[in-house]
N, C-alpha and C positions, 0 to 999 in steps of 0.2 A: 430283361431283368424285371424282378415284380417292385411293386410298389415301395417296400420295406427294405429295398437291396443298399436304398440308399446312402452314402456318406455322410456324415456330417462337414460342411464345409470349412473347410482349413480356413481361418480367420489371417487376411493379409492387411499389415498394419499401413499407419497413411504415410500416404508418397514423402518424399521428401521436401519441408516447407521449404517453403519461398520466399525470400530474401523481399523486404517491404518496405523498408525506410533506408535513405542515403547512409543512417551512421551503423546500420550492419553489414559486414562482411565476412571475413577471414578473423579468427582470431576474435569468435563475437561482438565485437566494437572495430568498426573501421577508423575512428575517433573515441579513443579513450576517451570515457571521461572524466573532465578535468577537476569534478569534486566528486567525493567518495560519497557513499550510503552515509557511513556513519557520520563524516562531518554536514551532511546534508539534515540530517537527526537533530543535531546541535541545535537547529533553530526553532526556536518555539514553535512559531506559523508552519514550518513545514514539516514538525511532528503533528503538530493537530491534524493538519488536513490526513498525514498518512492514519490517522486514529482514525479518525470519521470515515475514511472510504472501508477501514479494515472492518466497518461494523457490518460490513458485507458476509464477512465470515462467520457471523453470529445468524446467519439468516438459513435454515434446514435447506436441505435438496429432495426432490422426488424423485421418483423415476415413474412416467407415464407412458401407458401406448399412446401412440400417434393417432390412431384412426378413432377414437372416443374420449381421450385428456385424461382416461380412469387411472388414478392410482392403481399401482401395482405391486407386488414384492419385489423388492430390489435387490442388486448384486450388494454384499458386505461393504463394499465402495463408500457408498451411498451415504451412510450412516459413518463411517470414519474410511479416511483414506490410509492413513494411516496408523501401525501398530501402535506407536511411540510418542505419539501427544493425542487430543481430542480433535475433533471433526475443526471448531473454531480456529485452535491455532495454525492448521496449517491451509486449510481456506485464507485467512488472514494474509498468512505470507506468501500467498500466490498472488495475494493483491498487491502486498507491496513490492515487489516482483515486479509485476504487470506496472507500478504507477513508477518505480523507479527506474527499471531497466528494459519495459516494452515488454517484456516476454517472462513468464514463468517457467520452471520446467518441471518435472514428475518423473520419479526414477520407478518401472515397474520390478517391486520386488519378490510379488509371487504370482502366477497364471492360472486360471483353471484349466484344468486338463484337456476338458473337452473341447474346447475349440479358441486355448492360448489367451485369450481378451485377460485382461490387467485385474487382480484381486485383490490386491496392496499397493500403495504408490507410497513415495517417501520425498516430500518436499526437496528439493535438489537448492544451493546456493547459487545464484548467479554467478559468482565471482569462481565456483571453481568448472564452470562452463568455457568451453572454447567451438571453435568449429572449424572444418574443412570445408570449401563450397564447390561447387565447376567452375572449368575454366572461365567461365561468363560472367561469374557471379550472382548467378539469380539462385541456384539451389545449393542448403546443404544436402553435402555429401557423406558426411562425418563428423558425429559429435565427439568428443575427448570429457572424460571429470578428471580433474588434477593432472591433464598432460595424459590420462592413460583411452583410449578408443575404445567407447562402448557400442554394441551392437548397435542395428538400425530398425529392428523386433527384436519380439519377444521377452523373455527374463532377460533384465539389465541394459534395456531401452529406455530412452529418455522421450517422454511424453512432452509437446510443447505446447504451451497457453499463448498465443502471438495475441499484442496489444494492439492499440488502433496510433500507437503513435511510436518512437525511438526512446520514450521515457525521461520525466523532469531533469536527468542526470547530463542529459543529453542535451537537451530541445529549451533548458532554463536555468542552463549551467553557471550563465554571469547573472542571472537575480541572485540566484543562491549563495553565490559569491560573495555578492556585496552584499548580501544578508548578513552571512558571516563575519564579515567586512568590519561590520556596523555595530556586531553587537560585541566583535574585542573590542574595538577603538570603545564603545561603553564602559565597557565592563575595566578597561586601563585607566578611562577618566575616571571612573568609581570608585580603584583601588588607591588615586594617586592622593594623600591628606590633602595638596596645594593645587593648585595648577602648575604646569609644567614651566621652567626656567630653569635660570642660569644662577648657578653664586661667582661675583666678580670680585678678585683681592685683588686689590691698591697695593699690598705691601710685597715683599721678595715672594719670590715663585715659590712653590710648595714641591716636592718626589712627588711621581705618581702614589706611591703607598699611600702619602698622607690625604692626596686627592680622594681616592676611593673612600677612603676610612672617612672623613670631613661629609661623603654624601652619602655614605649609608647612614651616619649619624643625623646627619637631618632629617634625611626618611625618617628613622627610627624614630626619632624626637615628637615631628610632626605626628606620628599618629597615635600617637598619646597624651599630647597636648595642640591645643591650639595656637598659642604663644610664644614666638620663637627669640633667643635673643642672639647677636652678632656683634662680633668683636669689631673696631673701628677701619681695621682691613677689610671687613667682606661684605658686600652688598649685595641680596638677591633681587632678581628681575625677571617677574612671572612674562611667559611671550606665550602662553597661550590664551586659548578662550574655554571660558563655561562648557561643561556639556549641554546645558540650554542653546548658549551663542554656537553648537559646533552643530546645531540640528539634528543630535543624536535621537531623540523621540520623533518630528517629524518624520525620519529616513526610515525609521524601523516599522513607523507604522504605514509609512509608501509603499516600503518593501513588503510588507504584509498583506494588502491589497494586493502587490505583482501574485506576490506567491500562491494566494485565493485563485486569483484567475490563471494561474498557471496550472495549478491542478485542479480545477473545476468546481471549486466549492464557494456558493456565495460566502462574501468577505463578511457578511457580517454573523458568520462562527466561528471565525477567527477572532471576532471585536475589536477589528479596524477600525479607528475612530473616522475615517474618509466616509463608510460606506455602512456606517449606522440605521437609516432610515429603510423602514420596510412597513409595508401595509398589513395589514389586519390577517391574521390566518391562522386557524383552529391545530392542534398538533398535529393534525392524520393531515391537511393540506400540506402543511410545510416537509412532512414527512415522504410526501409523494414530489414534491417537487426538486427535494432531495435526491429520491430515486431516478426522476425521469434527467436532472443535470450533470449528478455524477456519479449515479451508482449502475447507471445500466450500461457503460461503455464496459465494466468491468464484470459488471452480471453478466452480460450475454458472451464475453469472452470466455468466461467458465463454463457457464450451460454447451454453450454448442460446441467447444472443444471435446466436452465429455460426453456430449450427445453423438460424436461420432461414430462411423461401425468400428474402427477401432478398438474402442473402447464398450460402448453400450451395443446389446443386439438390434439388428434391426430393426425395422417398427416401433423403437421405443426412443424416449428421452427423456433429460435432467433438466428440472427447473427448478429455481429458489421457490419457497413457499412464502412469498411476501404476504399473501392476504391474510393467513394464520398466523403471523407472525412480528414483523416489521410494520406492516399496513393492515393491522387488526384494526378493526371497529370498534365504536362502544360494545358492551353489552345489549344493551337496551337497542339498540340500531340490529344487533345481529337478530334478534327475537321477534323482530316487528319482520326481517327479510324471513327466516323460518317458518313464519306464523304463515304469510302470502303463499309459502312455496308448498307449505303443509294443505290448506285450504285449495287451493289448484290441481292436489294431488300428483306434483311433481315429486316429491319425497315421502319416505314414509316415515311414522314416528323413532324408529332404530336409527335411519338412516339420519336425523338433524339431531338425535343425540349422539352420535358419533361424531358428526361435526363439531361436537362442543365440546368433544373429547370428553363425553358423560358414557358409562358404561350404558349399555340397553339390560331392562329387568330380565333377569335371568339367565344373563350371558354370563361366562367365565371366566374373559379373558377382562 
């Protein structure tokens, strides 16, 4: 056969993942778990932190060859995954995906022809994911959306982002709990006019009717005025304590700490009052050490999942652009590294005006 007889190789997609933490199995939760996304949301501390990791998804992708780092032109992917919102949003919720439930997924919606690899994906919900595994339990076998079995390739496969852990839902289920815990029992001392008691009558019993009616009208009463008056039958006796004495602000901001270090974000962007004090650091430090404690467990979950032959060809892969972006420079910093690079004739003048994303004179594009 001559040289050009050749095929193009039929693209075979990746094996089937492997089963990595105690709480997945059958039924993608081997232990439900026992608080939901959305009530997990509910708390202030554990929206920030899901805000802050999702500014991940603000951060561009490239696609490089491997044997030079050179940019390249990339599959459509690259630039939006999907049809039906921007590149941000759905990077975003593969984060939160990845920090709530360990695993993201990606439903492939169109293929290119020539050798099947993924052209469109479409953020998949966790919640309407299931699985099938082997007898063993170490591999799925079978993924399901809504109860119904989608392929294992090609068009109407599920693409999986695996986390490095079973996810906060899972692994910091009774912080969040008593997160939640903490912040009704506030939010009922907050609505209550008194502290909580009893009305005691000395005189003949009362129907239930008139019980009820007697204690919504104090309610009522109380939160329109502060001054209450009582008839020589009835005597109130508060039995509880202050939201001060119940330690509802210490608790919230303990549990605000937990939750910082549960999901990997120093506590004090949260404004934990515990964990206030921090030393001297210019924005692009603090910004990198952002990166390196909680944004790279979930960056390099996405680069190399998408880096796979699966997905990207050979020879090639997807990396966030944090230096152009996230971890830009001054100005004045980037001109002084150009000016070196220029004068050593490592770069030419096109080539550091392109870097600055400045057209070169007489180009068109």
């Amino acid at each position: 056969m001559g040289l050009f007889d050749r095929k193009p190789r039929v693209l075979e997609a990746q094996a089937n993942p492997q089963i990595m933490g105690d709480a997945f199995y059958a039924s993608n939760y081997y232990y439900s778990p026992s608080v939901t996304r959305q009530a997990a949301m509910s708390v202030p501390s554990v929206k920030r932190c899901r805000d802050l990791l999702c500014t991940v998804g603000t951060i561009p992708l490239e696609y490089k060859k491997a044997s030079t780092g050179e940019e390249i032109p990339a599959p459509r992917w690259v630039k939006q995954l999907s049809k039906h919102q921007p590149q941000f949003v759905t990077l975003s919720y593969c984060v939160d995906s990845i920090l709530f439930f360990g695993q993201a997924f990606l439903e492939i919606t169109e293929t290119y022809q020539e050798d099947n690899r993924p052209a469109v994906m479409e953020w998949v919900a966790n919640t309407r994911v299931t699985t099938e595994v082997d007898p063993y339990g170490q591999f799925v076998t079978q993924y399901l959306v809504d109860g119904k079995p989608r392929p294992m390739s090609g068009l109407g496969s599920l693409i999986t982002i695996q986390g490095f852990n079973e996810g906060v839902l899972t692994t910091g289920a009774r912080t969040i709990q008593a997160a939640i815990d903490v912040e009704r029992a506030a939010a009922v001392a907050a609505s209550s006019p008194m502290p909580t008691g009893y009305l005691k009558n000395s005189g003949a019993d009362l129907p239930p009717q008139e019980v009820q009616g007697l204690l919504a009208a104090w309610k009522s009463a109380r939160l329109n005025r502060a001054t209450a008056y009582l008839t020589s039958t009835l005597e109130y006796s508060p039995v509880s304590f202050s939201p001060k004495d119940m330690l509802y602000t210490e608790a919230i901001q303990n549990l605000a700490t937990e939750i910082s270090r549960l999901c990997g974000i120093p506590a004090y962007y949260l404004s934990a009052d515990q964990n206030t004090s921090m030393t001297y650091a210019n924005i692009l430090d603090e910004r990198k050490q952002l990166v390196a404690l909680a944004f790279q467990p979930f960056i390099s979950a996405i680069e190399q999942r998408l880096s796979m032959d699966d997905i990207s060809t050979a020879g090639h892969y997807v990396k966030f652009d944090l230096d152009s972006s996230f971890l830009r420079v001054e100005p004045m910093q980037r001109l002084m590294v150009l000016e070196k690079m220029l004068s050593l004739g490592l770069i030419t003048t096109e080539q550091a005006m392109e870097m600055e994303d400045l057209t070169p004179n007489g180009s068109d594009e």
